[in-house]
N, C-alpha and C positions, 0 to 999 in steps of 0.2 A: 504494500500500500504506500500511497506519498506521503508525506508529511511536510508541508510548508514553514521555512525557515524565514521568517524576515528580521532584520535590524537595524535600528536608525540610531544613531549617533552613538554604538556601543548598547543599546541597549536588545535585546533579544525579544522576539513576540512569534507565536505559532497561531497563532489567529492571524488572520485578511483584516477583520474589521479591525481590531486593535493595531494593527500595524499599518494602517492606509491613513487612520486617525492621528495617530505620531508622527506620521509623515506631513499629514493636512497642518498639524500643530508647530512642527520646525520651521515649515516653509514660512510661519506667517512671523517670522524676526526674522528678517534681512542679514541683521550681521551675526547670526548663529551658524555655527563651521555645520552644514548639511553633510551624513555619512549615511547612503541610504544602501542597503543588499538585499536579496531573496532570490529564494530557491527553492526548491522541492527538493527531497531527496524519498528514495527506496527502505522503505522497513519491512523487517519482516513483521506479517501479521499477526506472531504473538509478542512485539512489542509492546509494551503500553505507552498510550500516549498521552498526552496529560491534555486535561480540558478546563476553560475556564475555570472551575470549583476547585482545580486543584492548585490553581496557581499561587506563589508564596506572596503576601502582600504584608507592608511591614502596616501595622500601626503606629502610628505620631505619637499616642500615649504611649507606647514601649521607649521612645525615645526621647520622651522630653524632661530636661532635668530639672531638679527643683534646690532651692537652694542650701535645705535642710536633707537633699536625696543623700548615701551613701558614702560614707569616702573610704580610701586602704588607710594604710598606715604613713603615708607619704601626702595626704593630703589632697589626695586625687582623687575625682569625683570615678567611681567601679561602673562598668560597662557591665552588663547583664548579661550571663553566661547566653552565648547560643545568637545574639545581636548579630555580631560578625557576618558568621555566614548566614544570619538571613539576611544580610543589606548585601552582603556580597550577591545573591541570587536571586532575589525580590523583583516581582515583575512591574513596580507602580517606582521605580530609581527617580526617574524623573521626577517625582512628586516630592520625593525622599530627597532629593537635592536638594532644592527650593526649600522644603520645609527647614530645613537645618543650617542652609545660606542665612535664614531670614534668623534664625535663634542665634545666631553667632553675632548677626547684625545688631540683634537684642542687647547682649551681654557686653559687646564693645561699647555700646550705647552708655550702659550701666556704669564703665568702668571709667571714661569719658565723662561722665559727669560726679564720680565722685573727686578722681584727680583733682576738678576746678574744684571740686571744694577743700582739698586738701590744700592748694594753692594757695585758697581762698583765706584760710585758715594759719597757715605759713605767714602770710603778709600782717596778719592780727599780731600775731606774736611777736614778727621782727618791729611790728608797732610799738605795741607794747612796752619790749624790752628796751625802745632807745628812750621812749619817755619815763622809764625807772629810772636809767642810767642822768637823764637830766633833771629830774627830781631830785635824785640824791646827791646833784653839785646843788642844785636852790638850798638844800635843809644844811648844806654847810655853811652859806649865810645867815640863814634863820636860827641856826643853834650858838652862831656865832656872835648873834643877835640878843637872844634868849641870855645868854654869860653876860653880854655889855649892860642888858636892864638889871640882872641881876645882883651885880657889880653896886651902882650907882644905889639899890636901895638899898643893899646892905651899909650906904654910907652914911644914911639917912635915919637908917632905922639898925640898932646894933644887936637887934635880936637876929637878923637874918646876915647878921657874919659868918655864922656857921653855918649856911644854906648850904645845901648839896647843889654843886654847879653843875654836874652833869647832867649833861642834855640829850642824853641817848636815849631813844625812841626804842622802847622793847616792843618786838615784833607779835601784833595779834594773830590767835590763833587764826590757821587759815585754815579756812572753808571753801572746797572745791567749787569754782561758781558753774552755773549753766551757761550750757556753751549753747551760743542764740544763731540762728542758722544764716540771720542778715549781716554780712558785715559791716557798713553801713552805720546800722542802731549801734553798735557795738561799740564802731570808731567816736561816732556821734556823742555818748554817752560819756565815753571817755574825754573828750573835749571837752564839753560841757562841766564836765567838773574841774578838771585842771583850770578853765577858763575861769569858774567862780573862784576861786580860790585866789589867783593870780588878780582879779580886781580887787579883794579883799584887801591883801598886801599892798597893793598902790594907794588903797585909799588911807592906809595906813603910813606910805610915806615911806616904805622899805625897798620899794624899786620903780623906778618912770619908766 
């Protein structure tokens, strides 16, 4: 008996209508590399031949990962015993491309946008850090500040001769803050308070 062999761009089909379909489906993208063959070939008639019902078809849910799915011990998201060789022989590949072009497109998506926010994040801190760094030249004026009033009353008043001059700021406890997803409010915030602070002092006469 014959048995009808067609393949279009690597892909294999023993059906006419399936395969005249993949053909009708390639042609309609222009810039898609077209690889079209068929044949009949000779079986013997106690072959068996396989028929639509038998063909291997992957399900999307057999392959779709989830973020909480599986991992080995290396961190690596485990492929489900027996996957392989069904995507290897699976007659819906072309479906099974797409599907998983588009998942990968998903996941770079994902990864792409947490970056900027690591970036995002990155630029807060190196904020931060330089306005610690010039806060803690100001409070060398301010403590140096603090010693010169304190000087003058004790000249005034001779119970506070024996003041404690030290002007070292013991550090309160810290408490983890929440971290706010706008950078923005955050920088804003921060501003804003440096800025009141710094009209304080001027109106006070400690720096113009």
């Amino acid at each position: 008996m014959k048995k009808f062999i067609g393949n279009v761009n690597g892909v294999e089909y023993t059906n006419r209508e399936d395969f005249n379909e993949a053909v009708k489906k390639a042609m309609e993208n222009p810039y898609e590399q077209l690889v079209v063959t068929s044949y009949e070939k000779i079986v013997p008639d106690d072959e068996p031949v396989k028929n639509d019902d038998e063909k291997i078809i992957v399900d999307f849910d057999e392959i779709t990962l989830y973020r909480d799915s599986e991992k080995d011990e290396n961190g690596e998201y485990k492929i489900e015993e027996g996957i392989k060789e069904k995507l290897e022989n699976c007659s819906n590949k072309e479906d099974v491309i797409e599907s998983l072009k588009r998942d990968i497109k998903t996941w770079k998506s994902c990864k792409e946008d947490n970056d900027g926010k690591i970036e995002k994040y990155n630029e807060d801190i190196n904020f931060a850090n330089k306005r610690i760094i010039e806060l803690n030249e100001e409070n060398k004026s301010i403590n140096a500040g603090i010693r010169y009033y304190n000087r003058l009353l004790s000249y005034v008043d001779n119970k506070y001769q024996q003041m404690d001059m030290d002007t070292t700021v013991k550090k309160p406890t810290y408490t983890k803050p929440v971290v706010k997803s706008d950078k923005e409010i955050v920088r804003d915030n921060i501003l804003e308070m440096f800025d009141s602070f710094g009209k304080y002092l001027k109106k006070k006469g400690l720096f113009l």
